[in-house]
N, C-alpha and C positions, 0 to 999 in steps of 0.2 A: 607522426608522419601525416602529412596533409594530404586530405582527399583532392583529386581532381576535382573539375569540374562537374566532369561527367559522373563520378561516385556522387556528387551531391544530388544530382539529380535525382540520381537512382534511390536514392537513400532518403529523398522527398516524396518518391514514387512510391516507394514502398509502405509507408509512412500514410499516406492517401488511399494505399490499395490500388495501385494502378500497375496497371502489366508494363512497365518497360525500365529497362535493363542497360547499366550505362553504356555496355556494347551497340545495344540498339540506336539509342542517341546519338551515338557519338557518327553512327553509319547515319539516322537519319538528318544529323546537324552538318556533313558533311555531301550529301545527296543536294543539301539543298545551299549549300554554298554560305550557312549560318558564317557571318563576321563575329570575333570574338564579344564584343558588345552584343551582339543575339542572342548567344549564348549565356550571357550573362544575364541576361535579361528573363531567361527560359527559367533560370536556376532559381534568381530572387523572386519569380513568380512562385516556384512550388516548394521554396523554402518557407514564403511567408503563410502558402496555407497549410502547410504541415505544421510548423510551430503554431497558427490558427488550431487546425485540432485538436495540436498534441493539449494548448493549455483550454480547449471545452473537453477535452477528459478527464483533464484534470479536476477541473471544477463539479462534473458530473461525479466523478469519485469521495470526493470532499465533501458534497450535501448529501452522498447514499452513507457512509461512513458515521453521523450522526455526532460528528465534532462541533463544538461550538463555532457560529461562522464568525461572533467577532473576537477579534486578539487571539487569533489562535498559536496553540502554543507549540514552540517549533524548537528545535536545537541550537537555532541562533538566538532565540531569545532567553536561552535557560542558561541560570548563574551558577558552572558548575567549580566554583571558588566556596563555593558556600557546602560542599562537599566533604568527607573528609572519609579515610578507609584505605583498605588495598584494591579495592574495586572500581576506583575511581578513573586512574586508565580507560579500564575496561568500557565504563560508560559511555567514555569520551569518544570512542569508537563504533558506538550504535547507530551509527548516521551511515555508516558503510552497508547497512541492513543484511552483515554476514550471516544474523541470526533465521532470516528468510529463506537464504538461499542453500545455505547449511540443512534448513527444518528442525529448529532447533529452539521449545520453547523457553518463555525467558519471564522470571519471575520475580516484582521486584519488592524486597524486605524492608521494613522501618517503621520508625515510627512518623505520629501524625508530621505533616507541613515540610518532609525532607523533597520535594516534588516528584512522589512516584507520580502523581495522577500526570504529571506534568510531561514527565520523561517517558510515558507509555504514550501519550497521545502524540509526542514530538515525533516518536517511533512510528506512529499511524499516519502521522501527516507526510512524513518521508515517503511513508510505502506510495501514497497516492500520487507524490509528484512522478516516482515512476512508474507509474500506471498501473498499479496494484492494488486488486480491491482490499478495503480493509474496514471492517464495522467495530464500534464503540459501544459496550453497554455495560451499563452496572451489574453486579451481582443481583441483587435484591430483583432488577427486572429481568434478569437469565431464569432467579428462582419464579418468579412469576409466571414465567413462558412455559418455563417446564412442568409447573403447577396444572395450568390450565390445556396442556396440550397432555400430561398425562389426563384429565377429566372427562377431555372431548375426545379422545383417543387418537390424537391428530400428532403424536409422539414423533413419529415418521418425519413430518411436515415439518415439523419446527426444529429437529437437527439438519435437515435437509439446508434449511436458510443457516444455519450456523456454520458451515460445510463449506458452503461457496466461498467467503474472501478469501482471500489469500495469507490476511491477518486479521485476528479472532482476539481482539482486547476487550479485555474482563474487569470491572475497577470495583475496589474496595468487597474485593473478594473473601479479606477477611472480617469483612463486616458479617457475613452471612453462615447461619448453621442450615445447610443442608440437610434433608429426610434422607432415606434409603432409598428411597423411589427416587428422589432426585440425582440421590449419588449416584445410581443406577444409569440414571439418562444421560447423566456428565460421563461415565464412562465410558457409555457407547459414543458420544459426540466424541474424544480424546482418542477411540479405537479408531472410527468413522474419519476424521483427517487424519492420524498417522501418517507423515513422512512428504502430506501434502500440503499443509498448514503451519503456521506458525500460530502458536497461543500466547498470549502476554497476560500476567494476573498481577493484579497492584493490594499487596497484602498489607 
């Protein structure tokens, strides 16, 4: 069903952060005698700076996330013919980002060169077009952080940053053996977003 006019606006307002409500519009586009052409004219002004910020948050998302900025790798660019399994469906589905909004984390299995690394980051870069924070790290530098944040006692701080996006990818997670103390601090991170996070590990 197509928005009015007046819904776009509001929905460009909203978008902007601005107080007004198509009800309001549509009373003050008519107090003041707006012709349908002014009207139009109001809408493609605050259509164009809301898709303006919508796509600088996008991009702000995209350089905090720590994906590679060039050829990055996305859903449309992955060959998933070259796939083969009962799972393969299921993949094909990840672009709907049920696994987010579910809270529901998602682990993916295989061997070298099948494109986990691929299909986790396509996952990542999804989340940001919808304005969702999401960060990128390898294991070995997870294990690093946790290292040195168990040494300086700064343990607190460093789940804390792990915490915030909204999607938490882990890659070549089974590259890395864990300590105790470490598994320890991965499990308080796994306690610490329950239910608010999504995790992705590329095993």
């Amino acid at each position: 069903m197509k928005e009015t006019i007046f819904e776009q606006v509001a929905s460009a307002a909203s978008v902007l952060k601005l107080d007004l409500s198509a009800e309001e519009f549509a009373l003050f586009a008519e107090d003041r005698e707006f012709s349908e052409a002014g009207m139009e004219a109001v809408q493609m002004l605050l259509g164009y700076l809301s898709e303006k910020k919508q796509q600088t948050t996008i991009q702000t998302l995209l350089k905090m996330s720590r994906f590679p900025t060039k050829a990055p790798k996305t859903f449309e660019n992955f060959d998933f013919s070259l796939l083969k399994g009962k799972d393969v469906e299921r993949l094909k589905v990840l672009s709907s980002l049920n696994a987010i909004y579910s809270h529901r984390n998602l682990a993916f299995i295989g061997p070298a060169g099948t494109g986990k690394t691929h299909l986790a980051q396509a996952f990542g870069y999804a989340c940001c077009q919808h304005g969702l924070k999401t960060h990128f790290i390898k294991a070995s530098e997870l294990q690093d952080r946790f290292t040195a944040a168990r040494r300086s006692g700064k343990t607190d701080s460093c789940l804390n940053g792990l915490v915030c996006p909204s999607c938490l990818i882990i890659d070549e997670i089974g590259h890395c053996a864990f300590d105790k103390n470490e598994e320890y601090i991965q499990k308080q991170l796994e306690e610490d977003k329950a239910g608010e996070q999504l995790t992705m590990g590329n095993f």
